[in-house]
Residue frames relative to the residue before (quaternion, step in Angstrom):
aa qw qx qy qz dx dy dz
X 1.0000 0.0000 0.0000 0.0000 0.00 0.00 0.00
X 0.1497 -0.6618 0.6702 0.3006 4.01 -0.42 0.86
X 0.8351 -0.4196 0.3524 0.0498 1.87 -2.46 1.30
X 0.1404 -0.7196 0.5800 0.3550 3.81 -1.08 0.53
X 0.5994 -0.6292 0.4535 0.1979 3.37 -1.68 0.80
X 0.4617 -0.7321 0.4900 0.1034 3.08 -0.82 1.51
X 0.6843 -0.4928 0.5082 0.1751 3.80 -1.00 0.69
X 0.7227 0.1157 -0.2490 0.6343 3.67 0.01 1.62
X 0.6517 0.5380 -0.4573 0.2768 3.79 0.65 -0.92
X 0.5002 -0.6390 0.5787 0.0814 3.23 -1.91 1.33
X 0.0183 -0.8577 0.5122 0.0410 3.36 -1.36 0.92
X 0.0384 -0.9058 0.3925 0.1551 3.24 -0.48 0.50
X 0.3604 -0.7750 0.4962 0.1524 3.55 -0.75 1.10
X 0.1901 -0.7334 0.6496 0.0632 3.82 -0.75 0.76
X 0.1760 -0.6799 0.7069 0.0846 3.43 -1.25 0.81
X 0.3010 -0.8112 0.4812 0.1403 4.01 0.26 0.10
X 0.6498 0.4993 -0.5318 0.2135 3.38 -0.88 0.59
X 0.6028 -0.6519 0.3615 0.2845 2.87 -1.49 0.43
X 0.5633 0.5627 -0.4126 0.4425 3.91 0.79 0.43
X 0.5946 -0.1923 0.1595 0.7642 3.36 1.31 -1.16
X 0.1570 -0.7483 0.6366 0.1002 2.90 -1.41 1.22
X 0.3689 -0.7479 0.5285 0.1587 4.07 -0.33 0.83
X 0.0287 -0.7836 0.5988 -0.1631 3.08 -1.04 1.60
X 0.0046 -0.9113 0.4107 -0.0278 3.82 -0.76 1.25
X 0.1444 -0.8201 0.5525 0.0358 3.80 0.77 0.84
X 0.0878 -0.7084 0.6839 -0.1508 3.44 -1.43 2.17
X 0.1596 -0.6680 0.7201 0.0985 3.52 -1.36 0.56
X 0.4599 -0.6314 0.6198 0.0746 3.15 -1.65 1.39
X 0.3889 0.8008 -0.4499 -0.0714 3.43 -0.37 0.29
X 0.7899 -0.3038 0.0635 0.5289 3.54 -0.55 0.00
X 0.6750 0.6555 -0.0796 0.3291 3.41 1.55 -1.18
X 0.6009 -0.3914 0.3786 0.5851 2.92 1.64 -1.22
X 0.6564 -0.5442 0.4741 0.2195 3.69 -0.79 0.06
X 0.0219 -0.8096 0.5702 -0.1374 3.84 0.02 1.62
X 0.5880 -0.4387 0.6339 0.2450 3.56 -1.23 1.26
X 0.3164 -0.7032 0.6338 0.0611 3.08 -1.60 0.90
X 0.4733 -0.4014 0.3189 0.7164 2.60 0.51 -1.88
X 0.2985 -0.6197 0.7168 0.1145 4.10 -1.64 0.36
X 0.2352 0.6160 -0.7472 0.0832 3.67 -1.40 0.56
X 0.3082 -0.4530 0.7293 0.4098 3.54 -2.26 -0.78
X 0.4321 -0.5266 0.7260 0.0944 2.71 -2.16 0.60
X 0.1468 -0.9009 0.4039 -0.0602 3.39 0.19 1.28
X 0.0150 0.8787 -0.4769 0.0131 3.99 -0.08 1.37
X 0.6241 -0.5724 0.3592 0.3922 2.88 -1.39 0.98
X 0.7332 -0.4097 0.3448 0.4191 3.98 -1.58 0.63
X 0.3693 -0.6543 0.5611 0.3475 3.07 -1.45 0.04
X 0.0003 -0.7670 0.6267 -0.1379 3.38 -0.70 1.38
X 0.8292 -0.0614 -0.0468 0.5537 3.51 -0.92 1.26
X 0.9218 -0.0235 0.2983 0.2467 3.14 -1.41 -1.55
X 0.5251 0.7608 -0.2631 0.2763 3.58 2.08 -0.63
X 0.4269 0.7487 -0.4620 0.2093 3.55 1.55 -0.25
X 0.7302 0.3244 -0.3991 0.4498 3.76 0.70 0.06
X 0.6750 0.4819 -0.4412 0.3428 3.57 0.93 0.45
X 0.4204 0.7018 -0.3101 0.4843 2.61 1.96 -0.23
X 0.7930 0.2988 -0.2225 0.4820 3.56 0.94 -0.81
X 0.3328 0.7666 -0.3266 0.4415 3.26 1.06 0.29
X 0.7732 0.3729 -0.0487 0.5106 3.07 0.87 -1.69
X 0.7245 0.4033 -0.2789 0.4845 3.15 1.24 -0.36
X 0.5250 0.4830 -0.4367 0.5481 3.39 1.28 -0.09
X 0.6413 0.5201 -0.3840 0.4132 3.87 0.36 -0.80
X 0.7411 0.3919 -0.2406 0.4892 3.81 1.00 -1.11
X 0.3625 0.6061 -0.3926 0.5891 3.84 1.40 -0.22
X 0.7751 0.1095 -0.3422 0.5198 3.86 -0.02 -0.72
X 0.6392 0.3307 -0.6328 0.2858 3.68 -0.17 -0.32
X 0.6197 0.2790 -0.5570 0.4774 4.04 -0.11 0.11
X 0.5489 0.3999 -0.6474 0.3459 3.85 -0.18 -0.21
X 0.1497 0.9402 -0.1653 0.2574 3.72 1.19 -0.84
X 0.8734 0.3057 0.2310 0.3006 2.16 -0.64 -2.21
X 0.8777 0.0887 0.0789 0.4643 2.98 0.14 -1.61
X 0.2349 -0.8108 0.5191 0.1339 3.97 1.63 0.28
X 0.1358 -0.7428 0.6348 -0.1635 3.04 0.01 1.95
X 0.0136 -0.8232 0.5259 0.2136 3.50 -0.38 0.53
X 0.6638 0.1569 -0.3348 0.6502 3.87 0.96 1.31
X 0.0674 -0.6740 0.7180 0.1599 3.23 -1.84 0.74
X 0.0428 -0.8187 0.5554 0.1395 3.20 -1.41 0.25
X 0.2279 -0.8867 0.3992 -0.0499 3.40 -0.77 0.71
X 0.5509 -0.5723 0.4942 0.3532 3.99 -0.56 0.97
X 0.5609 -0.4165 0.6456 0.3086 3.28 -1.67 1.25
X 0.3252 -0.5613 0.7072 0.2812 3.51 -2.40 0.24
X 0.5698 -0.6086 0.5490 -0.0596 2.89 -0.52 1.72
X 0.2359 0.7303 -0.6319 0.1084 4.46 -0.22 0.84
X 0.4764 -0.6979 0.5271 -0.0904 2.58 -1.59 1.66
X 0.2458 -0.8406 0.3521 0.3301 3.54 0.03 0.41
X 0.4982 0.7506 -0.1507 0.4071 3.17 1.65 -0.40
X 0.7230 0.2790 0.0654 0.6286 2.72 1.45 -2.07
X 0.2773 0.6845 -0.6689 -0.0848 3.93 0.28 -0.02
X 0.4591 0.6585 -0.5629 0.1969 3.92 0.30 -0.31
X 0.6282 0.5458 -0.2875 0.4741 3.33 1.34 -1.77
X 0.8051 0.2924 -0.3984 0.3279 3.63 0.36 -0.38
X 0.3237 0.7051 -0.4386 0.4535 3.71 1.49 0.29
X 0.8241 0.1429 -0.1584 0.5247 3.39 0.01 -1.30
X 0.5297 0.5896 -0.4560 0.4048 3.70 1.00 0.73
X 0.4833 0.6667 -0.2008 0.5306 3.07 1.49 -0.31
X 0.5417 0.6758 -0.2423 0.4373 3.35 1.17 -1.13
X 0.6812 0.5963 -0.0598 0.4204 2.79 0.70 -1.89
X 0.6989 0.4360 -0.1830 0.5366 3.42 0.43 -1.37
X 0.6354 0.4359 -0.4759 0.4240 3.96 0.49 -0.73
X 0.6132 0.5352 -0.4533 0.3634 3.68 0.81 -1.52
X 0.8005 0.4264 -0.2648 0.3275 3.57 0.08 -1.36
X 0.5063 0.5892 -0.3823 0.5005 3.59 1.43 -0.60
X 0.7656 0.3641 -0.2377 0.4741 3.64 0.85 -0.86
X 0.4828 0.5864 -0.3253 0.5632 3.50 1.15 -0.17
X 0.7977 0.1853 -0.3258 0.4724 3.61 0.90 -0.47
X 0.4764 0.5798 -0.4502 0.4839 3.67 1.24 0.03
X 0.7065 0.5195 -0.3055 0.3711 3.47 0.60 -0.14
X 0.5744 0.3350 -0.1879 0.7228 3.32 1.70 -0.53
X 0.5470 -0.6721 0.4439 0.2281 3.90 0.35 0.42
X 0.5648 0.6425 -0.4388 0.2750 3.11 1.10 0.25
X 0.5019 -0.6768 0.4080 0.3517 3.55 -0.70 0.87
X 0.2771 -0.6966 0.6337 0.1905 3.95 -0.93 0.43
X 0.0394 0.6006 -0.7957 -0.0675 4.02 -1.22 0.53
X 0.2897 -0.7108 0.6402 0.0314 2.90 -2.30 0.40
X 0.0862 0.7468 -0.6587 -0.0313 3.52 -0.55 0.31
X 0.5116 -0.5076 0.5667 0.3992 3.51 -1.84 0.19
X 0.7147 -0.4635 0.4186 0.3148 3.07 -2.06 0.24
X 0.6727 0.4559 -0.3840 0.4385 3.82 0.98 -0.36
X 0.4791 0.5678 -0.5094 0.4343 3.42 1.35 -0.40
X 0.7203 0.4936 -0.1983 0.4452 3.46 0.06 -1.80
X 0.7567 0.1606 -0.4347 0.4612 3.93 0.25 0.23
X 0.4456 0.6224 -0.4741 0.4350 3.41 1.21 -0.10
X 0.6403 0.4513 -0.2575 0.5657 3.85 0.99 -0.93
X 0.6233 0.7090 -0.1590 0.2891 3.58 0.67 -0.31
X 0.7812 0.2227 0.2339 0.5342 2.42 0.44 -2.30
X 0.1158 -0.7712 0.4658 0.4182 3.42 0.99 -1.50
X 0.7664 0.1907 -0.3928 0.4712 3.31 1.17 1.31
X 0.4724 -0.7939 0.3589 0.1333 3.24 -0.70 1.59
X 0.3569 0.7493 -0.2654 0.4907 3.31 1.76 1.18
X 0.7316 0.6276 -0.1857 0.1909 2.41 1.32 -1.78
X 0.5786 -0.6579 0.3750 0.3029 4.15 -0.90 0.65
X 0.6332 -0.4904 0.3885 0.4556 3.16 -0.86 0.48
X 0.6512 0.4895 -0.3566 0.4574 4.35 0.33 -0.39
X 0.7019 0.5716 -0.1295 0.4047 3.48 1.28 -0.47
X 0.7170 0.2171 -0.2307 0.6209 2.77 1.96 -0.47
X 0.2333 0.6656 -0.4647 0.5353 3.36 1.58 0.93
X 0.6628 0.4198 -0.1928 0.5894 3.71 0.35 -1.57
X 0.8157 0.3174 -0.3742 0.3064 3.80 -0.06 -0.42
X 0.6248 0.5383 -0.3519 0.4428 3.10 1.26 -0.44
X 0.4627 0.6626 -0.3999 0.4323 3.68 1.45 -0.72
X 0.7074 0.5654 -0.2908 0.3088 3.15 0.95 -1.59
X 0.5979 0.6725 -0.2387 0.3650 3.16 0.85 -1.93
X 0.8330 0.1763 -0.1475 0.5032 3.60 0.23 -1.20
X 0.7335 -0.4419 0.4230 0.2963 3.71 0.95 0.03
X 0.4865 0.8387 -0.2056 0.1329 3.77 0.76 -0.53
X 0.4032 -0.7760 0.3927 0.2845 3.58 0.15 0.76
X 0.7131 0.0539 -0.0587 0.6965 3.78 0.81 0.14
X 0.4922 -0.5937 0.5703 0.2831 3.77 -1.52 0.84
X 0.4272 -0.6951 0.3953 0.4221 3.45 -1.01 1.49
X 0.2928 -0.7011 0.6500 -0.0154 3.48 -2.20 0.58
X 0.3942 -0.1415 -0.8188 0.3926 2.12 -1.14 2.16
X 0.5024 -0.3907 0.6028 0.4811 3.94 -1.60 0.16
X 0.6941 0.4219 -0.5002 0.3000 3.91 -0.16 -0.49
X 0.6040 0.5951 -0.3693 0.3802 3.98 1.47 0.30
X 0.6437 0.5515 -0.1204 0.5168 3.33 1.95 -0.60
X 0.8502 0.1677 -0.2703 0.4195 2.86 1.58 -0.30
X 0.3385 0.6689 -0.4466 0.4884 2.89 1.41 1.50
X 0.5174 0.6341 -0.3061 0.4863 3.47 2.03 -0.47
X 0.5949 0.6107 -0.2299 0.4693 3.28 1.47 -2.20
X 0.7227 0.4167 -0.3639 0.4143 4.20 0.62 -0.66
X 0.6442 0.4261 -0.4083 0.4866 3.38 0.87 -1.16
X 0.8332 0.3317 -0.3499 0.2708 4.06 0.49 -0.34
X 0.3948 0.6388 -0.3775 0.5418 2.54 1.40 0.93
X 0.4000 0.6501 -0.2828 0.5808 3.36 1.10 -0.66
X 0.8521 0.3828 -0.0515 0.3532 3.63 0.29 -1.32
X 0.5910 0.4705 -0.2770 0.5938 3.26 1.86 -0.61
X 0.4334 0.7628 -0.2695 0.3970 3.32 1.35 -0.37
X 0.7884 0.2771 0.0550 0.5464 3.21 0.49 -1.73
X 0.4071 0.7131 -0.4407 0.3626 4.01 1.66 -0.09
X 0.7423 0.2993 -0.3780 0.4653 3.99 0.34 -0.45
X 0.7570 0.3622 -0.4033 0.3649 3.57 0.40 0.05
X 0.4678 0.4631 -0.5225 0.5420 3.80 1.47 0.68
X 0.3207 -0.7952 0.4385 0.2694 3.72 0.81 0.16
X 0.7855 -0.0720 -0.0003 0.6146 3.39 0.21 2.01
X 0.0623 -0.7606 0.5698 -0.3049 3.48 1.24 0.98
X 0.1279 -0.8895 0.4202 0.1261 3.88 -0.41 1.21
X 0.2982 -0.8866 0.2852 0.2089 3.67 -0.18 1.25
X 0.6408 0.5583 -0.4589 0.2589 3.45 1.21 0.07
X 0.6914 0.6759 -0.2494 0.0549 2.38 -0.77 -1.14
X 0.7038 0.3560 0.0116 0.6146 25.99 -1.32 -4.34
X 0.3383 0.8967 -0.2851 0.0122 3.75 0.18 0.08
X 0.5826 -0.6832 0.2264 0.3776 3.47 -0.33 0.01
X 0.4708 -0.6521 0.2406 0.5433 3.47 0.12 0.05
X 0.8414 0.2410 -0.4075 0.2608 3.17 1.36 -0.34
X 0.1679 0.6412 -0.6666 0.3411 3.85 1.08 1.24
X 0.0175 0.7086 -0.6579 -0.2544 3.28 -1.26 0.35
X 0.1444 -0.8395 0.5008 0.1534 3.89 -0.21 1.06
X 0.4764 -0.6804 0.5541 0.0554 2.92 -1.37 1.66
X 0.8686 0.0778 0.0258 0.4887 3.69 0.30 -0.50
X 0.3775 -0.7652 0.4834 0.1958 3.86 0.12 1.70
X 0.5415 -0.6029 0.4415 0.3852 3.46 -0.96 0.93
X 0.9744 -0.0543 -0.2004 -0.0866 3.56 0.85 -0.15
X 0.0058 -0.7179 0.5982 -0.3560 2.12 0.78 2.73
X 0.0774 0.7595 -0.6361 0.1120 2.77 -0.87 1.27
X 0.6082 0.5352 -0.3781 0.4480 3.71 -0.87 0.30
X 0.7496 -0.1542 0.2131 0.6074 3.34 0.50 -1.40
X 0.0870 0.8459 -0.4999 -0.1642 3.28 0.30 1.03
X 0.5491 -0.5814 0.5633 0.2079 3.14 -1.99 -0.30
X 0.9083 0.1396 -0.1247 0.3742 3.29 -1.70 0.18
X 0.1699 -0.6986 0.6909 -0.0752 3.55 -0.14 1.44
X 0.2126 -0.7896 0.5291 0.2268 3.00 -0.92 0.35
X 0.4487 -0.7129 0.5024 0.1949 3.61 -0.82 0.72
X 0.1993 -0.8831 0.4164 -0.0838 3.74 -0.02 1.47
């Protein structure tokens, strides 16, 4: 039976990839569920041979927000294969090992769900498009503009999902409610409530 969530605990949601990789940090608390903060982890192009400096950098910027903001869970979108496209899930994969190890290293446990779960938890339909779970997530926390890039919303959409997850065993679990140069942070640790200034990417 998973665990029910305990009042203060921090989550963080990962969007993976290897251009920008979306990242969104939530607190459970007695009240409901407050926005930390949400940004991308932004890597240099892919050019020749750079795919391990590429992950490098993203593993190195992956701990300074584990860091930062001591998430004590991460959670993270199934890899998703295309027949069409298997490369995209290869060097997605990549991605997913760095940040898996990035959180094994800070002890922090890692869950997964698929993408139809996580807009199904979202949206209430496990269809739903990538603007749809923009708009719900806007909704959810209140937000003056739907977060931007979509790879920030749906790093939110996992971590609350994460949270709908673990809602029937808190019995009635309640559902509303420093950086590097290259993090770009969407949402200052502290605006909360109603935050402010998305950035436009």
């Amino acid at each position: 039976m998973a665990r029910a969530l305990k009042g203060g605990t921090r989550i963080i949601g990962i969007d993976p990839g290897l251009n920008a990789t979306g990242y969104g940090v939530i607190e459970c608390l007695a009240e409901g569920v407050r926005l930390v903060e949400a940004g991308v982890i932004r890597l240099p192009r892919s050019r020749g041979d750079n795919l391990p400096a590429r992950l490098g950098r993203l593993f190195t910027d992956l701990q300074e927000v584990i860091g930062e903001f001591e998430p004590q869970a991460m959670c993270l979108e199934e890899v998703y294969a295309h027949r069409q496209y298997p490369q995209t899930s290869v060097l997605m994969g990549h991605a997913r090992g760095v940040i898996c190890l990035a959180a094994r290293l800070a002890s922090i446990p890692v869950a997964s769900f698929s993408a139809k779960r996580v807009k199904q938890s979202v949206t209430g339909n496990g269809n739903a498009s990538k603007s749809q779970v923009q708009r719900a997530v806007q909704n959810f926390f209140s937000l003056d503009r739907v977060p931007h890039p979509p790879d920030v919303a749906d790093a939110l959409a996992v971590a609350l999902c994460f949270v709908d997850s673990r809602r029937a065993s808190a019995n009635g679990w309640p559902s509303s409610g420093r950086g590097s140069s290259r993090r770009t942070r969407l949402a200052p640790a502290a605006s909360w409530g109603r935050p402010k200034g998305w950035a436009g990417l």
